[in-house]
KETI-805589 format. One record per residue (C-alpha): residue in one letter; x negated, y, z negated. Coordinates in steps of 0.2 Angstrom, whole numbers, padded with zeros to 4 digits, always signed. Each point is the difference from the previous one (the first is absolute). Layout:
<pts>
aXYZ/...
</pts>
This chain:
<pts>
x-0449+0610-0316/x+0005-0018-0003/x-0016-0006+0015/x-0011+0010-0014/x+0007-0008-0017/x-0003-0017+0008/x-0016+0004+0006/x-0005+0005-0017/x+0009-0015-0008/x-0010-0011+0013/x-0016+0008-0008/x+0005-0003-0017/x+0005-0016+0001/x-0019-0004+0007/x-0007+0009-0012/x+0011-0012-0014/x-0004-0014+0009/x-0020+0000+0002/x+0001+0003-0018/x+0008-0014-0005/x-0001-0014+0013/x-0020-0004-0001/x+0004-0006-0020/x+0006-0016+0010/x-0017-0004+0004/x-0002+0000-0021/x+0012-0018+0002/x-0015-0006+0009/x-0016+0009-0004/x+0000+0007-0017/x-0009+0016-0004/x-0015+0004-0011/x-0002+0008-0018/x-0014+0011-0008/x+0007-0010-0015/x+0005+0015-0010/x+0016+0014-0001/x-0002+0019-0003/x+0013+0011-0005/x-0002+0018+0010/x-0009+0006-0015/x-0013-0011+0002/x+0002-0012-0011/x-0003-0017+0002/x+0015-0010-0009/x-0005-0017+0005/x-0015-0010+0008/x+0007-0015+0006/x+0013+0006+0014/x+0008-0014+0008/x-0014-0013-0004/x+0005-0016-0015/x-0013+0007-0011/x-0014+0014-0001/x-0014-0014+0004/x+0006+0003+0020/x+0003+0019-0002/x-0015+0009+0010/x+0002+0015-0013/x+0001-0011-0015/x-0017-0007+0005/x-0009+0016+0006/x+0005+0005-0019/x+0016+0009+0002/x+0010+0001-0015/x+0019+0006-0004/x+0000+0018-0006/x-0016+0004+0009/x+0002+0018+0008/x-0002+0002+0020/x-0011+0017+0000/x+0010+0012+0009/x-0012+0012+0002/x-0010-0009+0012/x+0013-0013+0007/x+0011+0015+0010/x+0005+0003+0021/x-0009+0019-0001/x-0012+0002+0005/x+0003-0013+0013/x-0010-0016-0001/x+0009-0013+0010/x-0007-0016-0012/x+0004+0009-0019/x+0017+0007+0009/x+0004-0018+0006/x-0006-0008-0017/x+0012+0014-0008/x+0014-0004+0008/x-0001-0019+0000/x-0004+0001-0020/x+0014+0013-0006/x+0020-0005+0001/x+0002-0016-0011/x+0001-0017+0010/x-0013+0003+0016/x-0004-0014+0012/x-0014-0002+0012/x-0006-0008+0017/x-0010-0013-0008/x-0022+0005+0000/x+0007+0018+0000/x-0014+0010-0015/x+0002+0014-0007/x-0009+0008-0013/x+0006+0008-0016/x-0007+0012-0011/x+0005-0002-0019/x+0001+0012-0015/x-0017-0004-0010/x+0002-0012-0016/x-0012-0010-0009/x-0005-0016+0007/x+0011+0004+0016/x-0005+0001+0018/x+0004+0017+0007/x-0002-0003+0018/x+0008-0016+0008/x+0000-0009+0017/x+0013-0012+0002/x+0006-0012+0012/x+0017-0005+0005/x+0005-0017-0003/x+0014-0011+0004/x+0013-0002-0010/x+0011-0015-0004/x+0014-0002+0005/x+0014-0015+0001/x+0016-0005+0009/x+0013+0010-0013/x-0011+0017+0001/x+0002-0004+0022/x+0016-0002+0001/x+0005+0015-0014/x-0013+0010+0015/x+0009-0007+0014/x+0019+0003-0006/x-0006+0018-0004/x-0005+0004+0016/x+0012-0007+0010/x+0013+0008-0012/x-0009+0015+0002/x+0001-0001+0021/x+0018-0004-0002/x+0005+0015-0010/x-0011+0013+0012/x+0008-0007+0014/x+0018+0002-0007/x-0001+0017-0006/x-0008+0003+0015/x+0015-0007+0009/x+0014+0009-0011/x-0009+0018+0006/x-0001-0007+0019/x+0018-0007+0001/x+0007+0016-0014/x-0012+0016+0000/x+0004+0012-0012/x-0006+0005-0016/x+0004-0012-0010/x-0009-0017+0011/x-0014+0011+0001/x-0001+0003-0019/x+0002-0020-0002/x-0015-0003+0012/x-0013+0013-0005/x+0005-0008-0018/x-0001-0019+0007/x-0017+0006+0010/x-0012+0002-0016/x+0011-0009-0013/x+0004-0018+0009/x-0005-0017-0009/x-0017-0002+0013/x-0018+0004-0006/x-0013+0008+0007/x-0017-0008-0006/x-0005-0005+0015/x+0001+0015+0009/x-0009+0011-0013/x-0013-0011-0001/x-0005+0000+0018/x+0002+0018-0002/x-0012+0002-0015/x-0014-0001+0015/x+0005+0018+0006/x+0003+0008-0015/x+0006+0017+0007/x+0014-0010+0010/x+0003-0007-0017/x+0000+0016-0010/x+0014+0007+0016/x+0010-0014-0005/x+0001+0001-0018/x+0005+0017+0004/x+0012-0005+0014/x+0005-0011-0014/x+0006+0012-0013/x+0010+0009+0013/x+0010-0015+0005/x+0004-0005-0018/x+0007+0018-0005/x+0010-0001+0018/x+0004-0018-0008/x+0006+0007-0015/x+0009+0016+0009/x+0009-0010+0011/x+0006-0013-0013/x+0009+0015-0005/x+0007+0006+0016/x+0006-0018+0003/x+0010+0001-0016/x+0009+0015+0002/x+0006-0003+0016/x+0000-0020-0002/x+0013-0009+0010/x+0009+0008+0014/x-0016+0016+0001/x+0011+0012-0007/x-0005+0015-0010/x+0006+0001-0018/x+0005+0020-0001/x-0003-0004-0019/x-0016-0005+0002/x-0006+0015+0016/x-0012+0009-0014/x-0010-0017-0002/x-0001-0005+0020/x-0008+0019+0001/x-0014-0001-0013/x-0007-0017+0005/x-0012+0005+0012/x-0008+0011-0017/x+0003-0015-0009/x-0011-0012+0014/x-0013+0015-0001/x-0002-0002-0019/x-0002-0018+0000/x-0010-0001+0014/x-0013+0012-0010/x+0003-0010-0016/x-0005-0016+0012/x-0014+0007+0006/x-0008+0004-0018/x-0002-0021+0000/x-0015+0003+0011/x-0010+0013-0009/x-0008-0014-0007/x-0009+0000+0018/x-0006+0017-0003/x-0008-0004-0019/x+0016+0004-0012/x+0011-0011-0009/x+0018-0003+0004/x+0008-0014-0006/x+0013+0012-0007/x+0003+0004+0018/x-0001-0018+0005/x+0013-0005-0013/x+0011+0017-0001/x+0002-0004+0021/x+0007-0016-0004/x+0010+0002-0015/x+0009+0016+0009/x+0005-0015+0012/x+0011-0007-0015/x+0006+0017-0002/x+0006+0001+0018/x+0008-0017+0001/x+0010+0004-0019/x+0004+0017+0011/x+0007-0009+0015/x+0009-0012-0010/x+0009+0015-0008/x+0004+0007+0015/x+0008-0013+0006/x+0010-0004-0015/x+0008+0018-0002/x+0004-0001+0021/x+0006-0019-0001/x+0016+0010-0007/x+0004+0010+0014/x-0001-0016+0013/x+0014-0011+0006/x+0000-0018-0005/x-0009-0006+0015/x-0014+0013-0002/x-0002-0004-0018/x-0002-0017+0001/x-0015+0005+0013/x-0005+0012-0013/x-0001-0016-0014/x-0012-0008+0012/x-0012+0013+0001/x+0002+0004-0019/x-0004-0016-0003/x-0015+0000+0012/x-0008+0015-0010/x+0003-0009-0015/x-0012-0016+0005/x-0011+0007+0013/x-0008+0018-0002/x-0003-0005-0019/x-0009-0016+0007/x-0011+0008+0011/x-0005+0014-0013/x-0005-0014-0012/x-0011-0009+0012/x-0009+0017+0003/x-0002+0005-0020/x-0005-0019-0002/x-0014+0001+0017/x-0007+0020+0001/x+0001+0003-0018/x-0002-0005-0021/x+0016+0002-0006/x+0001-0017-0005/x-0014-0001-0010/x+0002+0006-0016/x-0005-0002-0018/x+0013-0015-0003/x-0008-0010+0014/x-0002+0000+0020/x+0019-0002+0005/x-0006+0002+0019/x+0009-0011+0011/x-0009-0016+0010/x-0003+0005+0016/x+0014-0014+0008/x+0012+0011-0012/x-0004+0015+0009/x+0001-0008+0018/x+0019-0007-0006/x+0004+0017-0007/x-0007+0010+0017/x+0015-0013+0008/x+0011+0005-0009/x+0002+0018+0006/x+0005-0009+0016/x+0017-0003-0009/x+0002+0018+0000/x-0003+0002+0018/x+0012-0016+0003/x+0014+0007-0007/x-0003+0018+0007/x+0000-0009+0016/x+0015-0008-0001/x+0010+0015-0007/x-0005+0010+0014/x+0003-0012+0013/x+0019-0006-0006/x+0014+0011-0001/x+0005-0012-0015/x-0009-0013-0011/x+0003-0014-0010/x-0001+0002-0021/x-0018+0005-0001/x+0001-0014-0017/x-0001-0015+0013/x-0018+0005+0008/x-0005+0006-0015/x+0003-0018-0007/x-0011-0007+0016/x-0015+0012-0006/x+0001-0006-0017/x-0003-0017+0002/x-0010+0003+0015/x-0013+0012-0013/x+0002-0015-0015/x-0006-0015+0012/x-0015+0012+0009/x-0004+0006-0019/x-0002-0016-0006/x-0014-0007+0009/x-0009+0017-0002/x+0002-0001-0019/x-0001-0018-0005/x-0015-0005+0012/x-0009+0017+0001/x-0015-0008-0009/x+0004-0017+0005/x-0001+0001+0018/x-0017+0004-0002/x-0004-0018-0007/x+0007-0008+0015/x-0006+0007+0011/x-0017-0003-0006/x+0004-0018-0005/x+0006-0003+0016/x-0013+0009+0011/x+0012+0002+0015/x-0006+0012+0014/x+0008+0017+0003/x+0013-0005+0012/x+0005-0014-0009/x+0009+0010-0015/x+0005+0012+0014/x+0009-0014+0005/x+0004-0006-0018/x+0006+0018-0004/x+0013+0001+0017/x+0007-0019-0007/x+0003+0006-0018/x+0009+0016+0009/x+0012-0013+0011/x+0003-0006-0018/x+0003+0014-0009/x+0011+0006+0016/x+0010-0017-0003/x+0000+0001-0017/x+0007+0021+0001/x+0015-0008+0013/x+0005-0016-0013/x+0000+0014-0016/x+0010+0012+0011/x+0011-0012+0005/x+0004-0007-0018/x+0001+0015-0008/x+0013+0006+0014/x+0009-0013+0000/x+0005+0000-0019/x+0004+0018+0003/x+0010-0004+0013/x+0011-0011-0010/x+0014+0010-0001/x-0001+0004+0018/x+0001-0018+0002/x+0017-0002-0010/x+0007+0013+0011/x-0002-0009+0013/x+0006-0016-0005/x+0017+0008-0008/x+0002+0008+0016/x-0003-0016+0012/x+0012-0009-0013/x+0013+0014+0005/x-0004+0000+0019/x+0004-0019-0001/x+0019+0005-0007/x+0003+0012+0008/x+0016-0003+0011/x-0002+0016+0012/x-0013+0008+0011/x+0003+0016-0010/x-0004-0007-0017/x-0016-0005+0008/x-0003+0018+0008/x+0000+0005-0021/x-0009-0013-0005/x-0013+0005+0012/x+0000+0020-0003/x+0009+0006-0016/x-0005-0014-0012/x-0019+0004+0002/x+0003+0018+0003/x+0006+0000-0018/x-0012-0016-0006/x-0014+0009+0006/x+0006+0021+0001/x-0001+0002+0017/x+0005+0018+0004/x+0010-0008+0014/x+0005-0016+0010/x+0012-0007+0012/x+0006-0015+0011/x+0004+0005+0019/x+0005-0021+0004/x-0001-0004+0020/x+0017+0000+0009/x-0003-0002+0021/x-0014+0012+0005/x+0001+0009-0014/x-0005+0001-0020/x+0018+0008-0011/x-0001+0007-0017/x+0017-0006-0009/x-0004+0008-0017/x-0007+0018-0004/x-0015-0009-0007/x-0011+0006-0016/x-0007+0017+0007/x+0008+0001+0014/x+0016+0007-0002/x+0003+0017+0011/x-0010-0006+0012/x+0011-0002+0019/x-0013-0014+0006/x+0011-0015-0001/x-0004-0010+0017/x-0017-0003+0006/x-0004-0008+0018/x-0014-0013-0001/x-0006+0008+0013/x-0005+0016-0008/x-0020+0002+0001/x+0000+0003-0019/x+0005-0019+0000/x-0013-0006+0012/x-0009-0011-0015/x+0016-0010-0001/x-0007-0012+0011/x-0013-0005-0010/x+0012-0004-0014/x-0011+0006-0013/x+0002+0015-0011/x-0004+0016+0007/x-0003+0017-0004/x+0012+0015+0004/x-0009+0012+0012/x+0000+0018-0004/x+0007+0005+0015/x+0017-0010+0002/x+0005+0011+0018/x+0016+0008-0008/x+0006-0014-0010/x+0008+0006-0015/x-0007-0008-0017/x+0001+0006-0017/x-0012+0013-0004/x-0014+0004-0015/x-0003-0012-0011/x+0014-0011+0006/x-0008-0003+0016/x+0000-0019+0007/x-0018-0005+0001/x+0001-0016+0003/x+0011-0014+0010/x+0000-0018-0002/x+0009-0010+0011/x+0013-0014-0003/x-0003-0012+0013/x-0003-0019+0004/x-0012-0007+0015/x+0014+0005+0012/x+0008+0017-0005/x+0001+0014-0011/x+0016-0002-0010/x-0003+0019-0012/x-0014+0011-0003/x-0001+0008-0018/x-0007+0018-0002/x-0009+0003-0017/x-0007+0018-0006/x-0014+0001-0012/x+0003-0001-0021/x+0008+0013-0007/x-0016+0006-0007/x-0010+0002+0015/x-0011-0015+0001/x+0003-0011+0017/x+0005-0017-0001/x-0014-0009-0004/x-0005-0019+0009/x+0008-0011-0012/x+0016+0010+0001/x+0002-0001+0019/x-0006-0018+0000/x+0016-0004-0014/x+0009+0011+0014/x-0004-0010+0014/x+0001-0016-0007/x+0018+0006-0005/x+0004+0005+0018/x-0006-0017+0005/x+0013-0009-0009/x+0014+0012+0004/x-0002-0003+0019/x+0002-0018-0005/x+0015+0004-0010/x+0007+0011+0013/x+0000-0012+0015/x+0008-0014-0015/x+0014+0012-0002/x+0001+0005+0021/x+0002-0019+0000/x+0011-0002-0012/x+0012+0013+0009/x-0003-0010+0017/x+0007-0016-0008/x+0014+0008-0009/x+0005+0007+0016/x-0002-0015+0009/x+0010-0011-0013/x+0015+0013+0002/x-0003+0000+0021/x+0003-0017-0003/x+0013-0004-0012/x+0011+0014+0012/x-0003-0008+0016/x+0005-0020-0009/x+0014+0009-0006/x+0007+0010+0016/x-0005-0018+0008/
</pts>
């Protein structure tokens, strides 16, 4: 059973791939454009395309005009005719690119002073360095995201990975121009494709579902048995309601169906949403913290994607106020952002416990305000210097990789100034508590100092001290957490302390081979040890907040560089003792002399 799934997994993740990978070539090579769009009605909505202006649009030229009506009748896939079945299904579906010299010929709805049959050429369409590197970070985004869905079902099979990936496999942030256009030259392999298409996005959608009723530990919700039962009727329905997209092919018009297929989308993410919400109540605290992140995920990325579909297949956007359809850099930055979904999904599935989902969520923001910029402020601009500057093709390639080094640098110094002034008060816990370590006048006031007093500064569920004495590490106190539990002396020789010799924080393992340690939510998951260049003096055990989330890196970093000065402080007062002792040793032996 399990050689099957992954050789069906195998398969699909092919499949994903050759769909998405050949757009990289677009970083290089752009595609052509016939110059105009048509809705699956037929009607043509705009004759310039991608081009700067109509004088450089093949179908603008040939006297093509918006609100022109493809004729239907004629242009249709039966009876089969390999050149007006490949023109259909290269014209139809919104934004369509070509291989460049590609012709195909249209047959239009007759009007006064109109051509009614057209030949057209595909020409080359412009491109610069930000609509390259918007490509390239889609599809490597896309690669990614297909490969670690496809992980999660490898390493965790069960329904609930293999409703991520069937989701992750139609709906990840690469496009798929490229490949459609080489398969516009085999126009029934095409027409298989669409079709194949369709199927893939209901399974998408159906196992979008499936993912959040079982989502994080592949359980199944009793509450929610009726639901898991009807979904395969429910991926039969959309699959037909998908399919009605393409009857266009066939001389009908459905740009109802193309719009209804995309809109229900919006309907399955406000679903899954509310799924997850009514179950997040029913979950301990790690598991809902998991639960925010894939919340949170639905929230930015399935909306995002949906758009950039509604703004690309269809008119939505245009309406009686105005055009209010998205630049096509605007679409490739919202098609990214569905990777956030698949990010967080990710990494709530793969970690038994997260850190608060506000602190990625604040990297994705300003990661999304310094990409949009550039997309919005020089959109049109860009245009100009490229032209000014006539550079060749691969020099804005390489423009475009230097200004993503910049925004990458620029993302780290935002990140690291916005952290840093909401880390202020983490920062005044730590110099309070270094101010205490440096009074304190016993080795068991620093034991608290380094458990109890962030336990409580930070609401740690639990924490504790266990302070080296010979070839052991004792607990004195009960510890924050840990009182009932027997564990009071540890051996350094214990495999679950094998990372001491590092002398970095570590990570408790799982499997602790019969060592008792407080249980549920109290459970220690991470040790940092006390020690100077020459030994370990303590190790502190930390469990996660109280509500759920894991310690996140500025916290164990304050943690550590706490331990660091209390191994210093410890060997102070080990010395102090030494000289003590000594003074006494030798004040007794003057006087008995």
């Amino acid at each position: 059973m399990i050689a099957t799934q992954r050789t069906l997994l195998i398969l699909l993740v092919v499949w994903s791939l050759l769909m998405i990978v050949p757009d990289l070539w677009r970083v290089v090579q752009p595609l052509g454009s016939f110059g105009f769009y048509a809705n699956d009605d037929g009607l043509i909505y705009n004759v310039t395309g991608p081009f700067d202006d109509r004088a450089a649009s093949p179908a603008w030229n040939a006297g093509i005009r918006e609100g022109d009506q493809l004729d239907l009748s004629k242009m249709r896939c039966s009876p089969y005719d390999p050149v007006i079945c490949r023109s259909v299904l290269t014209a139809l579906g919104g934004v369509q690119l070509a291989v460049p010299g590609r012709s195909i010929t249209l047959d239009l709805v007759p009007k006064t002073d109109r051509p009614t049959h057209v030949s057209l050429v595909a020409k080359q369409r412009p491109s610069n360095f930000l609509t390259r590197a918007i490509i390239f970070l889609d599809q490597i985004a896309g690669i990614l995201v297909v490969l670690a869905a496809a992980w999660l079902v490898w390493t965790r099979p069960g329904p609930m990975s293999w409703g991520f990936f069937l989701y992750v496999m139609w709906f990840n942030p690469g496009q798929s121009f490229q490949f459609y256009a080489l398969l516009q030259d085999f126009p029934l392999v095409l027409l298989a494709q669409n079709i194949a298409g369709c199927i893939a996005q209901a399974a998408g959608f159906t196992g979008f579902l499936l993912f959040v009723l079982r989502v994080p530990n592949n359980q199944p919700d009793p509450k929610w048995r009726w639901l898991e039962r009807v979904l395969p009727l429910i991926a039969l329905l959309l699959t037909l309601l998908l399919l009605t997209s393409y009857g266009s092919a066939f001389g009908y018009r459905t740009e109802w169906g193309t719009r209804a297929g995309i809109l229900t989308g919006l309907v399955i993410a406000a679903s899954a949403l509310m799924i997850l919400i009514m179950r997040r109540q029913t979950q301990t605290p790690e598991d809902y913290q998991r639960l925010r992140w894939v919340m949170w995920g639905c929230l930015l990325g399935l909306p995002s994607f949906l758009l950039a579909e509604l703004a690309s297949e269809t008119t939505l956007f245009i309406t009686k106020w105005g055009d209010f359809t998205p630049s096509e850099d605007i679409i490739g930055l919202l098609y990214l952002v569905n990777g956030v979904l698949c990010l967080f999904v990710f990494e709530a599935i793969r970690r038994p416990r997260v850190v608060n989902v506000a602190i990625p969520l604040r990297r994705v923001t300003i990661l999304g305000l310094l990409l949009s910029a550039p997309a919005l402020l020089l959109h049109h601009q860009v245009e100009s210097i490229q032209h000014y500057l006539a550079l060749p093709g691969w020099a804005w390639l390489a423009l475009g990789a230097l200004a993503l080094f910049v925004i990458s640098q620029l993302h780290e110094g935002a990140v690291l100034a916005i952290e840093r002034l909401l880390n202020r008060p983490l920062d005044r816990l730590e110099l309070a508590l270094g101010l205490a370590m440096r009074e304190a006048q016993k080795p068991e006031d620093i034991d608290r100092l380094l458990a109890n007093e962030p336990c409580h500064a930070l609401n740690l569920s639990s924490a504790t001290t266990f302070r080296r004495q010979g070839s052991f590490l004792v607990r004195d106190g009960e510890g924050e957490g840990w009182k009932g539990c027997p564990t009071r002396k540890l051996s350094l020789k214990l495999p679950m302390l094998a990372p001491l010799v590092t002398g970095q924080p570590f990570a408790i393992a799982e499997r602790t081979n019969g060592i008792d340690l407080p249980q549920g939510l109290r459970r220690p998951v991470l040790a940092i040890p006390a020690v100077d260049p020459v030994r370990c003096f303590a190790v502190s055990f930390y469990g996660p907040h109280a509500a759920g989330t894991d310690l996140d890196a500025n916290e164990r970093a304050m943690l550590s560089r706490l331990a660091r000065l209390a191994a210093a402080l410890y060997a102070e007062l080990e010395d102090f003792r030494l000289r003590h002792r000594i003074a006494k040793l030798e004040k007794k032996f003057k006087a008995q002399s």
